[in-house]
FIGU-398060 format. One record per residue: chain; residue in three letters; x, y, z of N, C-alpha, C, CB in turn. Coordinates in steps of 0.001 Angstrom, whole numbers, m for minus. Glycine has a CB too. Layout:
N
<chain A res ala n_u X n_v Y n_w Z ca_u X ca_v Y ca_w Z c_u X c_v Y c_w Z cb_u X cb_v Y cb_w Z> $
...
//
This chain:
82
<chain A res unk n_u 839 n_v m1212 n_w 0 ca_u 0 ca_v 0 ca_w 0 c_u 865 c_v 1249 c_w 0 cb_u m944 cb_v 13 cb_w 1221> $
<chain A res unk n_u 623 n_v 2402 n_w m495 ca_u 922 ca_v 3648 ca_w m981 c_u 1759 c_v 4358 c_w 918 cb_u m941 cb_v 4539 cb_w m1799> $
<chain A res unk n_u 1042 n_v 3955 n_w 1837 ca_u 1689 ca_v 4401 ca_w 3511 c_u 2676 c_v 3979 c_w 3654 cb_u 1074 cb_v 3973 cb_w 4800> $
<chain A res unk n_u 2805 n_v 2881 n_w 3379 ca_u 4405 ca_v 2436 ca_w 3755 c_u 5658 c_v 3013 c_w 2825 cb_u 4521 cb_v 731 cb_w 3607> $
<chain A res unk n_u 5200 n_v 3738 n_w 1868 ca_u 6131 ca_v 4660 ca_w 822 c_u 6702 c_v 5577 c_w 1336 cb_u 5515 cb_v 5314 cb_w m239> $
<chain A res unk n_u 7687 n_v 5522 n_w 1643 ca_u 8231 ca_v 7174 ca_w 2208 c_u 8237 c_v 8222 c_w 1313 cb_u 9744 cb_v 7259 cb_w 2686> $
<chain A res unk n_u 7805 n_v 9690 n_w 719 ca_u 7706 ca_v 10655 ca_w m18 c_u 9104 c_v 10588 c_w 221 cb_u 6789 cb_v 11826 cb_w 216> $
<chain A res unk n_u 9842 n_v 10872 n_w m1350 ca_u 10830 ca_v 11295 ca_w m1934 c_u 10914 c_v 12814 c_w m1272 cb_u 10664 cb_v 11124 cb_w m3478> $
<chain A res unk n_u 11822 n_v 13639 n_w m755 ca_u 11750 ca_v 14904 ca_w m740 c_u 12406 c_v 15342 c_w m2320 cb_u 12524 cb_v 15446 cb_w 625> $
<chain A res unk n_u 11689 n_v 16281 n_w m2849 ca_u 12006 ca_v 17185 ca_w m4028 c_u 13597 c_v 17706 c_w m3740 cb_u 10818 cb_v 18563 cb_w m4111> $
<chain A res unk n_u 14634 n_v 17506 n_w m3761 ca_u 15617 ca_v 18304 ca_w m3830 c_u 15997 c_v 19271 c_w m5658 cb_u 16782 cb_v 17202 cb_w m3257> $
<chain A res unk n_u 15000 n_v 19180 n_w m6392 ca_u 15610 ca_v 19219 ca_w m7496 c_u 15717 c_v 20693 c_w m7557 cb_u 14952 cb_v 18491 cb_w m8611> $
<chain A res unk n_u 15520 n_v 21708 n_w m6467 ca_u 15631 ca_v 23253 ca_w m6627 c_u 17229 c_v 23467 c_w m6371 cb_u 14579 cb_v 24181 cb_w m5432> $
<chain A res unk n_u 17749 n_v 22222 n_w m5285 ca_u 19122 ca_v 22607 ca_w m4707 c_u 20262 c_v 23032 c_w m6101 cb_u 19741 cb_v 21094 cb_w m3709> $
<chain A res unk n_u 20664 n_v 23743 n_w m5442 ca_u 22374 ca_v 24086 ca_w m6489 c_u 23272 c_v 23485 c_w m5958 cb_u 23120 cb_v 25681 cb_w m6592> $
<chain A res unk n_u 24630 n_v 23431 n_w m6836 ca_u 25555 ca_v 23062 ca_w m6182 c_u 26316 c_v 24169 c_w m4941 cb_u 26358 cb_v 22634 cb_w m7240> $
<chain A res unk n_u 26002 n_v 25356 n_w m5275 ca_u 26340 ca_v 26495 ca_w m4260 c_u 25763 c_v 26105 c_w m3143 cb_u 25871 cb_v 27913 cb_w m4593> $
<chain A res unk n_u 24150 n_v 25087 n_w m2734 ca_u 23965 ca_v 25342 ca_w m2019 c_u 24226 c_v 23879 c_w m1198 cb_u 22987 cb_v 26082 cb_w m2176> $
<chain A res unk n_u 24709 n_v 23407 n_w m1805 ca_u 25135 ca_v 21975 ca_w m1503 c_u 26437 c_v 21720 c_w m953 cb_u 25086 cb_v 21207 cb_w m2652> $
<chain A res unk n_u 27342 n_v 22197 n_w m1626 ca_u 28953 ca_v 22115 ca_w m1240 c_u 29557 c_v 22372 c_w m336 cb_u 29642 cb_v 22644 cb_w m1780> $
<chain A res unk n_u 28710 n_v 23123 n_w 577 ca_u 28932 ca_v 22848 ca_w 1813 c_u 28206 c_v 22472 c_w 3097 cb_u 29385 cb_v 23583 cb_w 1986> $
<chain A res unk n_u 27527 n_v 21763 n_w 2691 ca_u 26627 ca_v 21030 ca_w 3600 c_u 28066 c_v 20369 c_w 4253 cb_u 25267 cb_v 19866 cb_w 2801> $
<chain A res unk n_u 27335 n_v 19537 n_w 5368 ca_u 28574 ca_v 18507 ca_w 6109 c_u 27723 c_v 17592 c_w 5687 cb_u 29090 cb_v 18480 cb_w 7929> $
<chain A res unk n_u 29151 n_v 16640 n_w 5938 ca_u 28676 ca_v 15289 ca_w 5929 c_u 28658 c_v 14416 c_w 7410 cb_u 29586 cb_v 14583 cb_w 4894> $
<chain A res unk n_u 27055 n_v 13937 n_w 7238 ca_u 26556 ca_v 13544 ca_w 8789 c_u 26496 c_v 11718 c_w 8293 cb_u 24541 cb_v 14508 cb_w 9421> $
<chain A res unk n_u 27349 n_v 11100 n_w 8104 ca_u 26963 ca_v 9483 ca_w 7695 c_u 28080 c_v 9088 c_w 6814 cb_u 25404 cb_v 9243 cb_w 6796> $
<chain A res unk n_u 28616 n_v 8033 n_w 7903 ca_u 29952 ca_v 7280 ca_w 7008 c_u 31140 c_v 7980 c_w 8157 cb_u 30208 cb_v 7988 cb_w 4812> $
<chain A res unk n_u 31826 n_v 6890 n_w 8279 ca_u 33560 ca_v 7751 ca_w 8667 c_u 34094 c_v 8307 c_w 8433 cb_u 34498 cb_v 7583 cb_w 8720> $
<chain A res unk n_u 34334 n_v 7813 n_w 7358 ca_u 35780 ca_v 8456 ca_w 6468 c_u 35526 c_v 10090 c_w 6304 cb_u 35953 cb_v 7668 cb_w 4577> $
<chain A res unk n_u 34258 n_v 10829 n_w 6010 ca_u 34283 ca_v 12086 ca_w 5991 c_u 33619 c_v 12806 c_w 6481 cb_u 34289 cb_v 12410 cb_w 5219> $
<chain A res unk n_u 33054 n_v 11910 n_w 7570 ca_u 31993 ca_v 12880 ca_w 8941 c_u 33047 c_v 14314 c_w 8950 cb_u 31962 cb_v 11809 cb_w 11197> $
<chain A res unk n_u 31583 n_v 15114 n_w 8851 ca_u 32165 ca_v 16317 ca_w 9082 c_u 32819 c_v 17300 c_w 8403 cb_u 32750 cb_v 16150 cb_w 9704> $
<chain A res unk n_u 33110 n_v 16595 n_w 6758 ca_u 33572 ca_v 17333 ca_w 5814 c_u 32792 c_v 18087 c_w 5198 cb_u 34104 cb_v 16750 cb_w 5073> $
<chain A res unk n_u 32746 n_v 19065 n_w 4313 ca_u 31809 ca_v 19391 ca_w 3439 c_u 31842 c_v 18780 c_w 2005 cb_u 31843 cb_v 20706 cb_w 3391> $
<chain A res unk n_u 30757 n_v 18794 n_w 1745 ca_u 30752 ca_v 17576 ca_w 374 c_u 31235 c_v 18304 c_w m771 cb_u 29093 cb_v 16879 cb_w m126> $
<chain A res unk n_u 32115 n_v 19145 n_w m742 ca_u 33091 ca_v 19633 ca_w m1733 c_u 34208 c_v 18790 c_w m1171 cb_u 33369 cb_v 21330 cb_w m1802> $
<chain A res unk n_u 35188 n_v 18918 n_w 63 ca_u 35911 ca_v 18224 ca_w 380 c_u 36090 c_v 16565 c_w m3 cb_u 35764 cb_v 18532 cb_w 1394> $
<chain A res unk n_u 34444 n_v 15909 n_w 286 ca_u 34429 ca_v 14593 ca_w 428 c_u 34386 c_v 14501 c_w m1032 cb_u 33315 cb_v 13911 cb_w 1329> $
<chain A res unk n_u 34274 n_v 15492 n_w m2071 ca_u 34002 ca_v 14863 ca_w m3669 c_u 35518 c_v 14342 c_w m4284 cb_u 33286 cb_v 16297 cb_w m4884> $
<chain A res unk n_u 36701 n_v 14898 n_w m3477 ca_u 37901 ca_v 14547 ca_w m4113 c_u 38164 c_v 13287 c_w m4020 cb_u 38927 cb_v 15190 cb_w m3696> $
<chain A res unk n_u 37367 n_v 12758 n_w m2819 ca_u 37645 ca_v 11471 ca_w m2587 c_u 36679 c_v 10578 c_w m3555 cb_u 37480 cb_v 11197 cb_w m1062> $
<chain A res unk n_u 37283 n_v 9823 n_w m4751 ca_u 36036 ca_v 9585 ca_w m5592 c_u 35985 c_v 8000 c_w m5168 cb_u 36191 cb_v 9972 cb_w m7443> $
<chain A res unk n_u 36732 n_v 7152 n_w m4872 ca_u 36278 ca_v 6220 ca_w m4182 c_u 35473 c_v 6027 c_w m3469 cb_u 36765 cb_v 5930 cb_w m3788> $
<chain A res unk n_u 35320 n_v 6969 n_w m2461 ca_u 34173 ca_v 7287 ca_w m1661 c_u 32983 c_v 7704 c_w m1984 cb_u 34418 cb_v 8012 cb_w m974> $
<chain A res unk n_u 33545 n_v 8932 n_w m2697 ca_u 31762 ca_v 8860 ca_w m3369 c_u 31104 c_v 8052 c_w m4482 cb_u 31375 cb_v 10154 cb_w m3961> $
<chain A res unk n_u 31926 n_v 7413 n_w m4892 ca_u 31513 ca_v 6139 ca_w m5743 c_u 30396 c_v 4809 c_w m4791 cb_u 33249 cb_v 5352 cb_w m6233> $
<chain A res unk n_u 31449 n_v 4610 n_w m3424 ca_u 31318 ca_v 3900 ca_w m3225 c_u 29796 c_v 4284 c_w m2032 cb_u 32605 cb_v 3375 cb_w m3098> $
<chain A res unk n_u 29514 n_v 5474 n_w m1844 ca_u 28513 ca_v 6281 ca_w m1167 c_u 27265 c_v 6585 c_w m1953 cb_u 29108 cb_v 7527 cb_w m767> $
<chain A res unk n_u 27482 n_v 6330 n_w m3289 ca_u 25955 ca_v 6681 ca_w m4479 c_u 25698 c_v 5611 c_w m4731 cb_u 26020 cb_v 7505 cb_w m6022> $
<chain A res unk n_u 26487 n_v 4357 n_w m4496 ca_u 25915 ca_v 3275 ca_w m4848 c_u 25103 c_v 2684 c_w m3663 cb_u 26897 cb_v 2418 cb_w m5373> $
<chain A res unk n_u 25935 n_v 2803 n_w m2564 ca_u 24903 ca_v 1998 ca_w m1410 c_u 24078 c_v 2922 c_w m751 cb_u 25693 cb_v 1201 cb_w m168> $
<chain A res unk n_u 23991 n_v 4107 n_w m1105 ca_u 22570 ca_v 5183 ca_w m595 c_u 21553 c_v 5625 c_w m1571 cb_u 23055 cb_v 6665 cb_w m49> $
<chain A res unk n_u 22141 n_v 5027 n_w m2675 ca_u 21192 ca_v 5120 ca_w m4063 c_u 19852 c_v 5333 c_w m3759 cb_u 21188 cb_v 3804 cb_w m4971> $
<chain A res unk n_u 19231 n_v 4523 n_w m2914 ca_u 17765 ca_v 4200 ca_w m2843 c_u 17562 c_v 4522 c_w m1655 cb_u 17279 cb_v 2835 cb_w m3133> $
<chain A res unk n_u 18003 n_v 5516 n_w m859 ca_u 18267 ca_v 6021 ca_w 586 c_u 16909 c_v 7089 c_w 499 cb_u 20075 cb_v 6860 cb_w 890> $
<chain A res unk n_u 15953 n_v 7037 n_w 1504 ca_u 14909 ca_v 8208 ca_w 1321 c_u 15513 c_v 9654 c_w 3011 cb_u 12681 cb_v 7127 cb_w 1596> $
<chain A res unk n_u 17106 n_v 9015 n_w 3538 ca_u 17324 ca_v 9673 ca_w 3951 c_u 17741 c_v 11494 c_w 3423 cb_u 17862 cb_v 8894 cb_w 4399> $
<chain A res unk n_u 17160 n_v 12205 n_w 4135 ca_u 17714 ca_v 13194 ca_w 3208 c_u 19014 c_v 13776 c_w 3433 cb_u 16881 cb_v 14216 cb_w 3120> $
<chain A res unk n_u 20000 n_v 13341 n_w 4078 ca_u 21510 ca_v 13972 ca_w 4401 c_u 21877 c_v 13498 c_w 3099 cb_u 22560 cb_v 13371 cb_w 5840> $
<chain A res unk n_u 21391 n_v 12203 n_w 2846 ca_u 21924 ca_v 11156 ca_w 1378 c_u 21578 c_v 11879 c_w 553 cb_u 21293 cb_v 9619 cb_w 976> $
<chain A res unk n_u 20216 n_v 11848 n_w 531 ca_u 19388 ca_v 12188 ca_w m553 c_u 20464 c_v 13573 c_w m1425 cb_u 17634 cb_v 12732 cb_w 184> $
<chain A res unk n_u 20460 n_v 14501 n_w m173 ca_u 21672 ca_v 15925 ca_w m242 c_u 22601 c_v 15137 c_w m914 cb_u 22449 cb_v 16722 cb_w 1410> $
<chain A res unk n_u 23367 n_v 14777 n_w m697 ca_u 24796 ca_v 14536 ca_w m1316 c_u 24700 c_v 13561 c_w m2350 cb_u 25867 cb_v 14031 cb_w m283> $
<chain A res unk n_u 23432 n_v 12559 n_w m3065 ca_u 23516 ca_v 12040 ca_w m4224 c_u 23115 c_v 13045 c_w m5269 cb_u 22786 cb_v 10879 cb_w m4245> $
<chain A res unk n_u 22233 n_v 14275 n_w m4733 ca_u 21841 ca_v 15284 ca_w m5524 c_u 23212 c_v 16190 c_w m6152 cb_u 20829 cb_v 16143 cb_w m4620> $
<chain A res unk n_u 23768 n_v 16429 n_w m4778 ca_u 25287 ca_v 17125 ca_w m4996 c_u 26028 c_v 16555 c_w m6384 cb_u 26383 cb_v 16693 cb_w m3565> $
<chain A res unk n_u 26303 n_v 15011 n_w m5936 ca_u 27014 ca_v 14461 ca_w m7022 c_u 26402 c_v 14531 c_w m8257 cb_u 27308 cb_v 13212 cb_w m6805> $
<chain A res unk n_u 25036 n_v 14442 n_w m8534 ca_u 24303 ca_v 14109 ca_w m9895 c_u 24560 c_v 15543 c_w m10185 cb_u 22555 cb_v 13472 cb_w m9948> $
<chain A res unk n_u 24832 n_v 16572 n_w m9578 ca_u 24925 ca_v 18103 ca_w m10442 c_u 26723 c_v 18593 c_w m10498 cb_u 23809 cb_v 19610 cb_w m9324> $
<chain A res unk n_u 27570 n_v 17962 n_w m9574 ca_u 28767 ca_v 17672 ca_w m10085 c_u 29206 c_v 17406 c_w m11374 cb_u 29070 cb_v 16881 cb_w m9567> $
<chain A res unk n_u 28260 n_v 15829 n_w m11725 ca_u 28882 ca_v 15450 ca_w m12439 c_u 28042 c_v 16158 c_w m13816 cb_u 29092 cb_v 14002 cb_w m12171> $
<chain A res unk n_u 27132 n_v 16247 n_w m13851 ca_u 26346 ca_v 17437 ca_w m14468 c_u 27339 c_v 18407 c_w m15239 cb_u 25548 cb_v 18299 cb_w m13269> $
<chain A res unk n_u 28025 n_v 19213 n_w m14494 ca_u 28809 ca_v 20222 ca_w m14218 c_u 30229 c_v 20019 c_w m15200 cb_u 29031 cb_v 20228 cb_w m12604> $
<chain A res unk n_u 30787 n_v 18669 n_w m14609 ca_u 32048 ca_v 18098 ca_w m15513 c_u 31504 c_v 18147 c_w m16612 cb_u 32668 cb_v 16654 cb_w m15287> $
<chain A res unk n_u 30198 n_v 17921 n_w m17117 ca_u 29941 ca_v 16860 ca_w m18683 c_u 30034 c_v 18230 c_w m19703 cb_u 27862 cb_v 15754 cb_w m18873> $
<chain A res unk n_u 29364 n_v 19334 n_w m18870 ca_u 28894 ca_v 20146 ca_w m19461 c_u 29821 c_v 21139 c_w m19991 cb_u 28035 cb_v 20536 cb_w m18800> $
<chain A res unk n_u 31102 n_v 21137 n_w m18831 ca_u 32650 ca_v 21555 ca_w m19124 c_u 33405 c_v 21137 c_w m19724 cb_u 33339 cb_v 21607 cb_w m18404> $
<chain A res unk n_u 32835 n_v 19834 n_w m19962 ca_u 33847 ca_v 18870 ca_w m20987 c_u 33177 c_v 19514 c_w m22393 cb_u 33610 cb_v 16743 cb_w m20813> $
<chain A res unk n_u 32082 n_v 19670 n_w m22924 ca_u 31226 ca_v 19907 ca_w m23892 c_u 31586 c_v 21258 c_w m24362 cb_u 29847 cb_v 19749 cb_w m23463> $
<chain A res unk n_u 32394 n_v 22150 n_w m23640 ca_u 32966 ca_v 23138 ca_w m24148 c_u 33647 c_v 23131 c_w m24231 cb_u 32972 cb_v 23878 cb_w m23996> $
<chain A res unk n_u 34920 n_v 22390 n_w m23380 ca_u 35855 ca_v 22759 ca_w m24229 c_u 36796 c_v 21063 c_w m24692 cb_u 36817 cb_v 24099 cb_w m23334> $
<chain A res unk n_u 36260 n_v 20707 n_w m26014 ca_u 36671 ca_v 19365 ca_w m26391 c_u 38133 c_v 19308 c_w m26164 cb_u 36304 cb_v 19008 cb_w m27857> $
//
């Protein structure tokens, strides 16, 4: 039944301005960083979009959004300048 669904929160207004420095509240390795910091680490965030993928937490939810407009960001920088 439709109750046991947790509502998705909408993050799709966030920017990356307003994202990059959120902290990070979940996981060791970068409690406490801001998810500009934790993006250098791409192991980590590799290994953080895959197992929170389907996370209706929203600290996650924040930082898979972060990454999907990161990488957004690269494609679109790559696209200018070949």
């Amino acid at each position: 039944s439709v109750q046991h669904q947790e509502i998705k929160e909408d993050l799709s207004h966030l920017t990356l301005a307003e994202l990059e420095n959120d902290l990070i509240s979940f996981g060791e390795a970068h409690m406490g960083h801001t998810f500009d910091q934790a993006w250098s680490d791409k192991e980590w965030v590799k290994f953080m979009t895959s197992r929170y993928s389907k996370s209706t937490k929203p600290a996650h939810m924040r930082f898979l959004r972060y990454v999907e407009l990161k990488i957004e960001k690269m494609e679109a920088e790559m696209q200018q300048h070949p």
